[in-house]
N, C-alpha and C positions, 0 to 999 in steps of 0.2 A: 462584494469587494470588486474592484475596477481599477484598472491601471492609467487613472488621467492621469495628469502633469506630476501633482504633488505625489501621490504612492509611487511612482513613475521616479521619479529623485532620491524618496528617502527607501526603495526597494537595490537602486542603483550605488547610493552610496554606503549601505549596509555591507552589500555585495563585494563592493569595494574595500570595506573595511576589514570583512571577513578571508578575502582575497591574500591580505596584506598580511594578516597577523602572522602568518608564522615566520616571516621576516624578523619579526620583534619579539617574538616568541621562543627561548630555547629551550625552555622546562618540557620534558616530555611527556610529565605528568598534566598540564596547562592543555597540551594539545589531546589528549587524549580525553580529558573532561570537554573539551571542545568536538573532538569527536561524536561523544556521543549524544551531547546536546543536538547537533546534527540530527544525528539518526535518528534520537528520539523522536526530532519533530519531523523527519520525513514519514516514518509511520504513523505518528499522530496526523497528518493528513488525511487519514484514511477512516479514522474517528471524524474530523472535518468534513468529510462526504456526506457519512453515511449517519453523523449524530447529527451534525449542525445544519449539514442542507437539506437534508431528507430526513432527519426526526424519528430516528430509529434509533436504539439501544441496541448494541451486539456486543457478545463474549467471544464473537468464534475470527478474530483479528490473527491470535494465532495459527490457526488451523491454514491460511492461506502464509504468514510466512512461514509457517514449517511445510507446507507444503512445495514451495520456492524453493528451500533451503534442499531441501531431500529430492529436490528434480535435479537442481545442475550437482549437486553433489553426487549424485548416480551418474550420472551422467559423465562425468568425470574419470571418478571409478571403475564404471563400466566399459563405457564406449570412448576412453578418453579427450574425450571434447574438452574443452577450455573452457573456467567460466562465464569468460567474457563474450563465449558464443553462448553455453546455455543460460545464462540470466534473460536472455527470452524465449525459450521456452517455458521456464520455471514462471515469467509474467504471463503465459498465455496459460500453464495448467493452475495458476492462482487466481487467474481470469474466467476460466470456464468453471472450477468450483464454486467461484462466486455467485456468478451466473445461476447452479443448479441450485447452491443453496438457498438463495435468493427469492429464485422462480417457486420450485417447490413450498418455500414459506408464504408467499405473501398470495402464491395463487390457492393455498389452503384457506388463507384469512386469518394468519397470525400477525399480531400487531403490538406492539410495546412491549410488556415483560414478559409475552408467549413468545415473541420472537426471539427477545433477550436467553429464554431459557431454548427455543431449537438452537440456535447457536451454540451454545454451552456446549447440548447434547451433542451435536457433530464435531464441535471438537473434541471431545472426551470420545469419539468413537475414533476420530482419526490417531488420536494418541496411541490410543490402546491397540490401534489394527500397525500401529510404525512400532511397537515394541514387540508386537509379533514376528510380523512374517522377515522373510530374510533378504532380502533385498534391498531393505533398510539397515540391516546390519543387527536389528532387534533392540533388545535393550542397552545394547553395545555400543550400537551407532556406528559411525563410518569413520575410518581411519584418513585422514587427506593428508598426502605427501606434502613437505614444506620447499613449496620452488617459487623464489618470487620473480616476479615479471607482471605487467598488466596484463597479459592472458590470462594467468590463473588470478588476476587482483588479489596478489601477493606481495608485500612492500618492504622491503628493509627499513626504511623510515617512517615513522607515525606521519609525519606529514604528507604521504601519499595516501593513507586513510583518511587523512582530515580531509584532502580536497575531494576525494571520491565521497566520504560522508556529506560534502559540500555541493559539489554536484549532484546525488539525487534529492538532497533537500529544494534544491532549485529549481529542479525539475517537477517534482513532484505539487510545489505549490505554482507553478506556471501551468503545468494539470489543470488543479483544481480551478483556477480562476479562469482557464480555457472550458473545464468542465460544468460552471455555475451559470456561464451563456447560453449551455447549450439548450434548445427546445426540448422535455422529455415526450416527443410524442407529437405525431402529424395530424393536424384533424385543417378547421376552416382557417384558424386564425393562428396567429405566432404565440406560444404559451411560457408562462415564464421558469425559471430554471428551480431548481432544489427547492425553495420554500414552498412550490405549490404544492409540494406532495409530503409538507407536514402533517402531524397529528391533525388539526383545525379544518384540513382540507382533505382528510383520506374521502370522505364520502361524498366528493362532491364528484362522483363519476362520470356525470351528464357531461363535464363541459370538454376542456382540450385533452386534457392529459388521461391515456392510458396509464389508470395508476400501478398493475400489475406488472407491466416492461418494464415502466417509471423506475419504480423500486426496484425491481432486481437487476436494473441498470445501475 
């Protein structure tokens, strides 16, 4: 995917479109199925990474948002931070468990449905270790005060969810389409982005792309 002229237009006038709607939109129900069409596809982004450019199968999706979700919500809790200040920290520890899960996997040599199932397995360990211990609150879960303001991205109106669901969906595919340029990997020459380190090309070791970072990139 590439932003010339024409995606360039009909990405702008979507935006636009989406922009507007709750101008012409009073049903609060309307906006709330709009919500989570949002949301849905800013995490399906993340299936777009890691299924569609790099050709990998994973279960463990969960295991980094619940991982996000249980960082600024302690956070919160605890050290009463804002979540509008911890939602990056909660990206950086979704970032490095990625990272370990990642690394750990592919520098093993799991590939397709072995990977598919480590995945599983760490999420089903992370599950099982957040109903334990207490910090997480156990099988309880964590109690959040209801104060709205955009600090704690608390909203009296649905349409302050819609646009915040709006905004990371926007974000997140201006991500990916910044992320499918990128090179994975320094060697002689410029190497091409997510499809080189498909299924068809795991073994082709020899040429630019370190497939090991690649992937747990």
């Amino acid at each position: 995917m590439s932003f010339n002229a024409k995606n360039t237009l009909l990405f702008g006038l979507a935006l636009l479109a989406a922009a507007l709607a709750p101008v012409g939109i009073s049903s609060k129900f309307y906006l709330d199925v709009l919500t989570l069409i949002f949301f849905t596809a800013y995490i399906g982004q993340s299936w777009n990474i890691l299924g569609g450019y790099a050709g990998q199968f994973s279960f463990g999706g969960v295991m980094f948002f619940g991982t996000g979700a249980y960082t600024s919500s302690i956070l919160l809790v605890t050290f009463g931070i804002p979540p509008l200040i911890g939602i990056f920290v909660a990206v950086l520890m979704g970032a490095f468990l990625g990272f370990l899960v990642g690394y750990l996997s592919f520098r093993s040599g799991l590939r397709g449905s072995y990977f598919a199932l480590i995945t599983l397995a760490f999420a089903e360990l992370l599950r099982v270790l957040a109903n334990s211990v207490e910090f997480t609150g156990g099988g309880v879960g964590l109690f959040l005060t209801y104060a709205p303001g955009l600090m704690n991205l608390q909203f009296v109106s649905p349409t302050g969810f819609y646009y915040f669901s709006l905004f990371l969906l926007v974000l997140a595919a201006c991500q990916t389409v910044f992320s499918s340029h990128l090179p994975l990997g320094k060697r002689r020459r410029p190497v091409a982005p997510y499809p080189a380190v498909s299924h068809r090309k795991l073994n082709r070791r020899c040429e630019t792309v370190d497939v090991v970072p690649s992937l747990a990139f």
